[in-house]
C-alpha positions as CSV (number, residue, x, y, z in Angstrom):
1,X,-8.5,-27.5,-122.4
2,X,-9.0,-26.8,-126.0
3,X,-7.2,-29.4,-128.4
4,X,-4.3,-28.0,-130.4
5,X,-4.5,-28.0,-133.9
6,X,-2.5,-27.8,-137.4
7,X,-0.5,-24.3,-137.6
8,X,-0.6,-23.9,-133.8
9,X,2.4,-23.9,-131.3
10,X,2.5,-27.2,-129.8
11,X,2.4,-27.5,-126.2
12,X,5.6,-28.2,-124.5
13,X,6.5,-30.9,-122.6
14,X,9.6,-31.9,-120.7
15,X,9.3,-36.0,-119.6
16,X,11.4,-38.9,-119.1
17,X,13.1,-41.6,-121.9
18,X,14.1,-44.9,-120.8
19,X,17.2,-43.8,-119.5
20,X,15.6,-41.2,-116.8
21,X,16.9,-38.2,-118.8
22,X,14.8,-35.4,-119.5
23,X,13.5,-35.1,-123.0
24,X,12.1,-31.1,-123.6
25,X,10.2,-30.4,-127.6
26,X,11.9,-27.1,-127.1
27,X,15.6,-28.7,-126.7
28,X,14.3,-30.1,-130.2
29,X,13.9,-26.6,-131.7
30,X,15.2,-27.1,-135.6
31,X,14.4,-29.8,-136.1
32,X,10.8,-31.8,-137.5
33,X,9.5,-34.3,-134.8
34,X,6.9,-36.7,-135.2
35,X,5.4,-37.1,-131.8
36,X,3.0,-40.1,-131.6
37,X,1.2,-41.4,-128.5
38,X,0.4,-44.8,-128.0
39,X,-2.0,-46.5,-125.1
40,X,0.8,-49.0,-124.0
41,X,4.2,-50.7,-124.7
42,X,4.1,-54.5,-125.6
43,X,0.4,-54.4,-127.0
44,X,-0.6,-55.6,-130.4
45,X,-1.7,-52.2,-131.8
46,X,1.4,-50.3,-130.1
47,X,4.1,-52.8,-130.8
48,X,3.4,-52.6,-134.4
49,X,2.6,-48.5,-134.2
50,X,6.4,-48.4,-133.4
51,X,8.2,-51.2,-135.2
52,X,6.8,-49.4,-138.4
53,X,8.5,-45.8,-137.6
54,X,11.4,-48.4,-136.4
55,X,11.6,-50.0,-139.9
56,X,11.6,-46.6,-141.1
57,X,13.9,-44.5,-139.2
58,X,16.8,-44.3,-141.9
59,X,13.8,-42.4,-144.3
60,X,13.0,-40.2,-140.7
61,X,16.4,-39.6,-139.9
62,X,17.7,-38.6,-143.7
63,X,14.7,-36.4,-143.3
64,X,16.0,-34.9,-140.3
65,X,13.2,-36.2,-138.1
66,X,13.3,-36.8,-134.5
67,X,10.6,-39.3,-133.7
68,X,9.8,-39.7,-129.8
69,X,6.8,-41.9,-128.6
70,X,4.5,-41.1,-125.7
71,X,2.5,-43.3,-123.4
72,X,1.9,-43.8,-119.4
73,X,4.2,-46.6,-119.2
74,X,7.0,-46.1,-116.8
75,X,11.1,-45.4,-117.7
76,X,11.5,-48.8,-116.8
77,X,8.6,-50.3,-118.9
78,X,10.2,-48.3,-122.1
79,X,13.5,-49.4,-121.4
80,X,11.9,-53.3,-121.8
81,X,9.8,-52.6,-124.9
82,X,12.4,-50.8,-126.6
83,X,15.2,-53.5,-125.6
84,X,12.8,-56.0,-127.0
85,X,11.6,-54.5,-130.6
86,X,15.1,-52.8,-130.8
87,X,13.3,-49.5,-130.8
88,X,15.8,-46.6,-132.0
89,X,13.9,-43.8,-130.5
90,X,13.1,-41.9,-127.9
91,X,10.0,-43.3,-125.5
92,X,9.1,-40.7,-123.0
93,X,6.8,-41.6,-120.0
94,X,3.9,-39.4,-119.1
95,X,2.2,-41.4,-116.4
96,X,0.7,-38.1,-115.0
97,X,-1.0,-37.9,-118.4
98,X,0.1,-33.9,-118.6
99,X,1.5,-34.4,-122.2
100,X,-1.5,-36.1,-123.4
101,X,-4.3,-33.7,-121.4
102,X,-1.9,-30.9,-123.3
103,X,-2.6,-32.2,-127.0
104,X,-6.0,-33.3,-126.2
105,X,-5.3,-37.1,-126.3
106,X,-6.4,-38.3,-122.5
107,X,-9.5,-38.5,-123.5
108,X,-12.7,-41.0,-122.7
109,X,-13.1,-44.3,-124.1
110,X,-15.3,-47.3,-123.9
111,X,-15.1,-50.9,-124.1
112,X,-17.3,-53.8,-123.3
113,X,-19.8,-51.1,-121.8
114,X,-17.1,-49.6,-119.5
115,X,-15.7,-45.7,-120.3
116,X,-12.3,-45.0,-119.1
117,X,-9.8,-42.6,-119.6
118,X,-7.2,-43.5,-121.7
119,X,-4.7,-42.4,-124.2
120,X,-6.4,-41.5,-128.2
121,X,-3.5,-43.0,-131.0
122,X,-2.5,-39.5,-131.8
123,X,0.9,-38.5,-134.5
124,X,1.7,-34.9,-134.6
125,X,4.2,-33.3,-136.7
126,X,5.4,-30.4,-135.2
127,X,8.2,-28.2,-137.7
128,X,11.8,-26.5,-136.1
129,X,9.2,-23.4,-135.1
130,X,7.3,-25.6,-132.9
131,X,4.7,-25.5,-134.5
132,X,1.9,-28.3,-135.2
133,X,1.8,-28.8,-139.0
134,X,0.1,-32.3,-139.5
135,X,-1.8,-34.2,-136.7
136,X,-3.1,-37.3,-137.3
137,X,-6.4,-38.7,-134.3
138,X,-7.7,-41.5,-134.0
139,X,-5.1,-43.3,-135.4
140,X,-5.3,-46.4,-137.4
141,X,-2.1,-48.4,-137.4
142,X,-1.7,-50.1,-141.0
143,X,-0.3,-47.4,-143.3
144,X,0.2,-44.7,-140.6
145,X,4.0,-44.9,-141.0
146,X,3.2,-44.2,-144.3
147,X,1.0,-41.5,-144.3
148,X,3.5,-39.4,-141.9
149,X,6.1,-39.7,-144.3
150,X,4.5,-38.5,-146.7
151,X,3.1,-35.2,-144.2
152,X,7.1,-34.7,-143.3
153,X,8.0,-34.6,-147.2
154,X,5.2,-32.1,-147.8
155,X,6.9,-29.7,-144.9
């Protein structure tokens, strides 16, 4: 499956929050969404990932941004990581890894001589069209926060 890319329709998706509801990107139509997946909740690199869109949700929101994280982790397992860093978004569990296969994030990795599928630090910012206007791969976490700010403003 070919990756999407910036000024294509992003692929839709329809998975679970925390609370077991369904959360759709075409429910979301209107407004900008940052979607960012993360390898796992309550892991250095991911707890800090989202504590920084945290500490910057009232810039996101007066922007009219809807940010909703992605990982495998289970309704249950958001619920706790959320409760924990106080996390005022959306987490949405795609344990079936059809989200991340869809924007070309379940990809192969390697460590310690090992390959393994897992999830690639992806942001995308995706405009009230639905479409993909900035994506961000391989993400590195200090500044991200930062840098897709700055992508939102540009819209």
């Amino acid at each position: 499956m070919a990756k999407p890319t910036e000024g294509a329709p992003a692929p839709e998706f329809a998975l679970s929050n925390a609370r077991g509801e369904t959360v759709r990107l075409g429910d979301l139509r209107g407004r900008t969404v940052v979607l960012y997946f993360y390898p796992k909740d309550n892991t250095s690199g991911c707890t800090k990932e989202a504590c920084g869109f945290r500490d910057n949700m009232a810039r996101l929101t007066d922007m009219g941004v809807t940010v909703l994280g992605v990982s495998p982790d289970s309704p249950a397992g958001h619920a706790k990581f959320a409760a924990k860093y106080d996390l005022p978004f959306d987490l949405l569990a795609d344990p079936d890894h059809v989200a991340a296969t869809a924007y070309g994030v379940w990809v192969e990795k390697s460590m310690y001589g090992k390959t393994y599928m897992g999830i690639e630090r992806s942001t995308f910012v995706i405009d009230g069209d639905g479409i993909i206007r900035r994506e961000f791969r391989k993400v590195k976490v200090p500044g991200h926060v930062d840098e897709v700010i700055a992508a939102v403003q540009a819209l």
